[in-house]
C-alpha positions in Angstrom: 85.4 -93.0 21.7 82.1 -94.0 22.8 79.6 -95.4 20.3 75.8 -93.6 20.5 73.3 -95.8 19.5 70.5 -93.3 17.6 67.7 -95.3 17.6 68.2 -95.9 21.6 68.0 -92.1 21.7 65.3 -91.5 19.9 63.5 -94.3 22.3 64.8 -92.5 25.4 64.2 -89.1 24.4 60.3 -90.0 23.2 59.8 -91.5 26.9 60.7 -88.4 28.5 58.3 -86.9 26.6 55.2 -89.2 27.3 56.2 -89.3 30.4 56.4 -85.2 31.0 52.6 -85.8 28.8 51.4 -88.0 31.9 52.9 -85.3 34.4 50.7 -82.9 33.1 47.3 -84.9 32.7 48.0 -85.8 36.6 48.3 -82.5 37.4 44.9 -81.8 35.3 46.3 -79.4 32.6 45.8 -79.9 28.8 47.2 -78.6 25.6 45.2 -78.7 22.6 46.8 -81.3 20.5 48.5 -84.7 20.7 51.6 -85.6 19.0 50.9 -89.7 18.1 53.9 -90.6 16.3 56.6 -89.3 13.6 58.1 -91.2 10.5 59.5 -90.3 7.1 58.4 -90.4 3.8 54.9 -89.0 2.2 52.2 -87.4 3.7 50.1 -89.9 1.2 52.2 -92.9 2.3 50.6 -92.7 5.7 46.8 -92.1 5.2 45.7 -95.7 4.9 47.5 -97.0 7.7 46.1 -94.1 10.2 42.6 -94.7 9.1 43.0 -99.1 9.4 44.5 -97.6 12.7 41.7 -95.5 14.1 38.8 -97.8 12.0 40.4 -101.3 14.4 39.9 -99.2 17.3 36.4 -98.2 16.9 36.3 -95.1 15.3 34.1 -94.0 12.0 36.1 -91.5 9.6 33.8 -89.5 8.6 35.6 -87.5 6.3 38.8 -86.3 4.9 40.2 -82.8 4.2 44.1 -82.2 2.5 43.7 -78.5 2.5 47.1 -78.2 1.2 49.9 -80.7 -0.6 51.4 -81.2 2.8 48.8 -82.0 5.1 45.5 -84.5 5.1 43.1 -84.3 7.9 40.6 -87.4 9.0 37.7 -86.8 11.1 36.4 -89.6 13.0 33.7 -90.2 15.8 32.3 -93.2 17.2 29.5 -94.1 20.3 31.2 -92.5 23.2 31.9 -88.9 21.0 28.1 -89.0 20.0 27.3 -89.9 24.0 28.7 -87.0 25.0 28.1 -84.5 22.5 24.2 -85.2 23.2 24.8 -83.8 26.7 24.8 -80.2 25.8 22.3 -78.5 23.2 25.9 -77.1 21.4 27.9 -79.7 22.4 27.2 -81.0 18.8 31.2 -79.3 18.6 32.5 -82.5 20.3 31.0 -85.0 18.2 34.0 -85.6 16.0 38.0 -85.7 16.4 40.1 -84.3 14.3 43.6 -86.6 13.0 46.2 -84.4 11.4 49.1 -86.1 8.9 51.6 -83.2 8.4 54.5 -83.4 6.5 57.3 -80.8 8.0 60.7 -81.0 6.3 61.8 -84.7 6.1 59.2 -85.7 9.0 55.6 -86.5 8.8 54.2 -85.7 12.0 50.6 -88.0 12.9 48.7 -85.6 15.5 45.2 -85.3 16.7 42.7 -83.2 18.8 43.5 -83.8 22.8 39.8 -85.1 23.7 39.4 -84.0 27.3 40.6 -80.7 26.3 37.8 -80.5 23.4 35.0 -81.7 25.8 35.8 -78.8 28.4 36.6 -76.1 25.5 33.0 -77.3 24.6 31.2 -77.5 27.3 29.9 -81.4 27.1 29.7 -83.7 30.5 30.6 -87.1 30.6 33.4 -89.8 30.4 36.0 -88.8 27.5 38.6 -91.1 28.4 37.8 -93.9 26.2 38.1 -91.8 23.2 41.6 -91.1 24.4 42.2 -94.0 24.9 41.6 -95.6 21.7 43.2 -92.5 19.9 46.8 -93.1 21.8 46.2 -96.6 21.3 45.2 -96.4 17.3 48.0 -93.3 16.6 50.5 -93.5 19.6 51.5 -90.5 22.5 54.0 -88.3 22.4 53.2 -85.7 23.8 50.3 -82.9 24.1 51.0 -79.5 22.9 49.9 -76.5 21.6 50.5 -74.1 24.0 53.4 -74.0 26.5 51.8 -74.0 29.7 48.6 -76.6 30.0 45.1 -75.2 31.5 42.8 -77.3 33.6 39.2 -77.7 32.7 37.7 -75.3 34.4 39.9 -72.7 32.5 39.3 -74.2 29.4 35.5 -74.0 29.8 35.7 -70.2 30.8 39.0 -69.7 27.9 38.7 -66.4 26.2 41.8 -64.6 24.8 41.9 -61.8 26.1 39.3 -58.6 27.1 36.9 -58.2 25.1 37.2 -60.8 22.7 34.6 -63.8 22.6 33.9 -67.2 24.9 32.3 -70.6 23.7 28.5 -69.0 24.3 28.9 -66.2 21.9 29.1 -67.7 18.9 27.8 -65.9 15.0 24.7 -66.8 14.6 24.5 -67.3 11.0 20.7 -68.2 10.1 17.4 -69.2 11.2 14.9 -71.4 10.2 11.7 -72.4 11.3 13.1 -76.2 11.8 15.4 -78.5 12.3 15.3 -80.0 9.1 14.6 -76.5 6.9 18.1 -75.8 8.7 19.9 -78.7 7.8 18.6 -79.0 4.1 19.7 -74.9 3.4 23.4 -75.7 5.0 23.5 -79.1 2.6 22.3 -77.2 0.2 24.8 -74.3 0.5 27.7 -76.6 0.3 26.9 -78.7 -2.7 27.3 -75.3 -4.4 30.2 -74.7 -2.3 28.7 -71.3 -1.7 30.6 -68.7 0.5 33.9 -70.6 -0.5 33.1 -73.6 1.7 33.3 -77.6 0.8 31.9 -79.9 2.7 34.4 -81.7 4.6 32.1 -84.1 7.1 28.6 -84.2 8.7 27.4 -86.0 12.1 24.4 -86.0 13.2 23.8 -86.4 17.2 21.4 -88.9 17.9 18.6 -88.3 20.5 19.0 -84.5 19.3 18.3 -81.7 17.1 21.9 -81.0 16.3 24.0 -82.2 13.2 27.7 -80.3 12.7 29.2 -80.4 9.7 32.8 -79.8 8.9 33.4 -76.8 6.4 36.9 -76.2 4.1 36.9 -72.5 3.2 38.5 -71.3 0.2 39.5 -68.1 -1.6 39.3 -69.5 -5.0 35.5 -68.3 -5.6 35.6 -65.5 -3.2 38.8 -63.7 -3.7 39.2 -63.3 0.1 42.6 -64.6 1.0 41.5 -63.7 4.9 38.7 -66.5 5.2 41.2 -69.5 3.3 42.4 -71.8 5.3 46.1 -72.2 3.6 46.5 -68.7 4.1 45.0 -68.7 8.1 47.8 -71.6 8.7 50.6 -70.2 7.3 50.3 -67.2 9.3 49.7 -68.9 12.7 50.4 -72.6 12.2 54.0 -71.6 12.5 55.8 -74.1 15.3 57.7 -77.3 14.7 55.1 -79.3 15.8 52.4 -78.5 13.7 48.8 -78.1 14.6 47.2 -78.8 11.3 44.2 -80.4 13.2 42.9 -77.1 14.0 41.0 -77.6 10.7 38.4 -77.5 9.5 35.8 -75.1 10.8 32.3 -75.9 11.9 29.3 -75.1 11.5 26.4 -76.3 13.8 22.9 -76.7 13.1 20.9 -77.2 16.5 17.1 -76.7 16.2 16.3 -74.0 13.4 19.2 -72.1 14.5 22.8 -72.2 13.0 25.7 -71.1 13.9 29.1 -71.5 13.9 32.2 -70.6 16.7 33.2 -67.2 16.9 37.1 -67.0 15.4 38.4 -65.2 17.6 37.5 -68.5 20.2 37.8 -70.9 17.7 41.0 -70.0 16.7 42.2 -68.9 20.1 41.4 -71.8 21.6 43.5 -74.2 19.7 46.6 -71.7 19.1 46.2 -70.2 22.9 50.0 -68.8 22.5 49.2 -66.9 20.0 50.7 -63.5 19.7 49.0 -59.8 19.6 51.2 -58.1 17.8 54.0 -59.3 15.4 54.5 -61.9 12.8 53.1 -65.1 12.7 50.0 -63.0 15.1 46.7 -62.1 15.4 47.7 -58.6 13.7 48.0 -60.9 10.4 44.7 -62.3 10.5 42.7 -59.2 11.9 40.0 -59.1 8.8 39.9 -63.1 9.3 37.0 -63.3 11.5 34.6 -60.9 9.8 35.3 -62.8 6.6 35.3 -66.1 8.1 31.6 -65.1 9.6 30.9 -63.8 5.7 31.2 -67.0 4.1 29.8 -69.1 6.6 26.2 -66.9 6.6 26.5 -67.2 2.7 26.7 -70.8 3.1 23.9 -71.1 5.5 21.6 -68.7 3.2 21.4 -66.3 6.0 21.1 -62.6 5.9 24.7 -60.6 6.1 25.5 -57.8 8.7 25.0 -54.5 7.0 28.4 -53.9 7.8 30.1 -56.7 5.6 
């Protein structure tokens, strides 16, 4: 009887993947997220060695975000993510990454935003590939996933859903202000009161720039809204072995008097761009999430609500 050596397996088999990864990136498609690395034991076991990780390679964290007992989410930027967020006047979107640590059945699965994906869902020009990397250096690689067939970037920059149903330059617009610094002070303001159902999570702001983005948990507890929480959003649509916890948290972007925050029907399609119509674990689920998404968020930037909310 022949002997199988596990751990050689386990080797082999995480190869393949990397190398199926690299197959894809030559071929210029890109999935959403990026599976670092996989271990046992707590979710809480692993956050101080990910941040030492990503702080040795350069990275700021930012902030921190466990929206539920079995996930924590680290945002980080550094120079190069601030570079090339400057280079569009909303590219403020691209200024952080997001670092998931997911615990699914015995595994805990260490995953992050795929950078060069991010940069053309967003729109920002310049050299990304520094930022990935020191992320596949600090957390490991995988694989990239998310969806089952990659996009290039010129699909990614023009990625919609479906008919109808919003790009990256229709975003809500969720108040104005007559500056940059009346806007920022209201959305500050907004979430030390943790108005709308929002905490803040993170804030960056883009130097040589009017914009500062800031990283917003939502939460039903003070609204009664189960449609704008983010535990209730993932459970219907965060579904999939490999999770994508890293989706969260939301934004909300402050760029000259104006803020504003991704539409949810993009922001949510762009990260989960397999997800269904129809059915469970779908959109169908979720319909009333948008509108109540865009509810809280205004609340939170002391705007004015659509007479129809």
């Amino acid at each position: 009887m022949i002997k199988v050596n596990t751990k050689v397996l386990a080797i082999i088999a995480a190869a393949v993947m990397s190398m199926a990864s690299m197959v894809a990136n030559a071929a210029g498609e890109m999935k959403p997220f990026i599976l670092g690395s996989t271990a046992t034991g707590s979710v809480g076991d692993k956050v101080a060695g990910v941040k030492k990780s990503l702080t040795d390679n350069g990275f700021e964290v930012v902030g921190e975000y466990s929206p539920y007992e079995t996930a924590h989410i680290i945002i980080v930027t550094n120079n190069d993510l601030k570079k090339v967020a400057a280079s569009h006047e909303r590219g403020g979107y691209a200024a952080g990454q997001r670092v998931s640590i997911t615990k699914v059945g015995d595994q805990v699965q260490i995953s992050y935003t795929n950078p060069a994906y991010m940069a053309a869902a967003y729109h920002v020009k310049g050299d990304i590939s520094s930022v990935s990397s020191a992320l596949k250096t600090a957390l490991g690689s995988i694989k990239e996933y998310g969806s089952e067939e990659g996009m290039n970037a010129d699909d990614i920059a023009d990625y919609n859903y479906t008919w109808g149903m919003e790009y990256f330059d229709e975003p809500y617009s969720l108040a104005s202000y007559d500056s940059y610094e009346q806007a920022v002070a209201a959305v500050e303001k907004g979430l030390a009161a943790k108005v709308g159902g929002s905490t803040k999570v993170y804030r960056i702001d883009v130097p040589g720039t009017k914009q500062t983005i800031f990283g917003v948990g939502l939460s039903s507890e003070k609204t009664g809204n189960k449609y704008m929480d983010d535990t209730f959003i993932m459970t219907e649509i965060d579904f999939k072995e490999v999770r994508s916890t890293a989706h969260l948290p939301y934004e909300v972007l402050v760029t000259g008097g104006e803020v504003e925050a991704l539409h949810a029907r993009f922001r949510i399609a762009v990260n989960f761009p397999d997800l269904s119509m129809m059915g469970s674990n779908s959109f169908m689920n979720i319909m009333p999430t948008p509108d109540a998404i865009k509810a809280s968020l205004t609340e939170t930037a002391g705007g004015e609500q659509d007479s129809d909310f």
